[in-house]
C-alpha positions in Angstrom: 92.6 89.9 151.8 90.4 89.8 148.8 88.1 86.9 147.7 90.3 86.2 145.3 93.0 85.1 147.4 91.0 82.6 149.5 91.9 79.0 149.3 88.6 78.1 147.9 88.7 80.2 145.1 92.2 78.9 143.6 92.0 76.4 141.1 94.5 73.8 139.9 95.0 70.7 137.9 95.0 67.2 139.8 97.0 64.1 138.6 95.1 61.1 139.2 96.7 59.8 142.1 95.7 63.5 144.1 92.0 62.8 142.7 92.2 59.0 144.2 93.1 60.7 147.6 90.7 63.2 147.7 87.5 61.1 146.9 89.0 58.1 148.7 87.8 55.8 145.0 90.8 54.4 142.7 91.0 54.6 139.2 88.8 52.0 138.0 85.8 54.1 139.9 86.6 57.1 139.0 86.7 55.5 134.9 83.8 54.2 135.5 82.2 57.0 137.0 83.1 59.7 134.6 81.5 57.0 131.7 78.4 57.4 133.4 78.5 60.9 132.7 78.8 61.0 137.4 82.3 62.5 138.0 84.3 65.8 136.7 85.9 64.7 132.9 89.4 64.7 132.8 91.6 67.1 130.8 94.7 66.8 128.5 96.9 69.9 129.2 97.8 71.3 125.7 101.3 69.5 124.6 101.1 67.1 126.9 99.9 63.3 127.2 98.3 64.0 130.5 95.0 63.8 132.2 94.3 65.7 135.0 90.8 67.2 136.9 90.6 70.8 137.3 90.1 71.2 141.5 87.3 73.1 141.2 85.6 70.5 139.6 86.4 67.8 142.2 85.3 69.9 145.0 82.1 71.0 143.6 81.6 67.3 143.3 82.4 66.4 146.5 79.6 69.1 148.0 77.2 67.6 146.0 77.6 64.0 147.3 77.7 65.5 150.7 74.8 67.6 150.0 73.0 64.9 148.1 73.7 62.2 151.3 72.5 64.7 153.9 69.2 65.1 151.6 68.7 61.1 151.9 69.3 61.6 155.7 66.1 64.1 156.3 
């Protein structure tokens, strides 16, 4: 199997409600966050009305809040 097969290598698009459950916050924290310039920018798929987070996006945010939280730990 090559690299590019793995699951962390695939990206998709995430609806809201799959962003809410990945980063456990709800959509008023997530607004609020991405305002502050501290959380992935949503997207608008082309002809559509949509937002939506590329995955990749997410996760590399969620390493760096784990990374960041171990850094406060040492």
């Amino acid at each position: 199997m090559t690299t590019e097969n793995t699951v962390e290598n695939q990206t998709s698009l995430l609806r809201l409600r799959d962003v809410e459950a990945r980063v456990g916050f709800k959509k008023t924290t997530i607004y609020r966050l991405m305002k502050k310039q501290q959380f992935p920018l949503s997207i608008h798929p082309v002809g559509s009305k949509i937002s939506a987070w590329v995955s990749a996006e997410i996760d590399d945010w969620i390493k760096e809040q784990i990374a960041q939280h171990r850094e406060q730990q040492m």
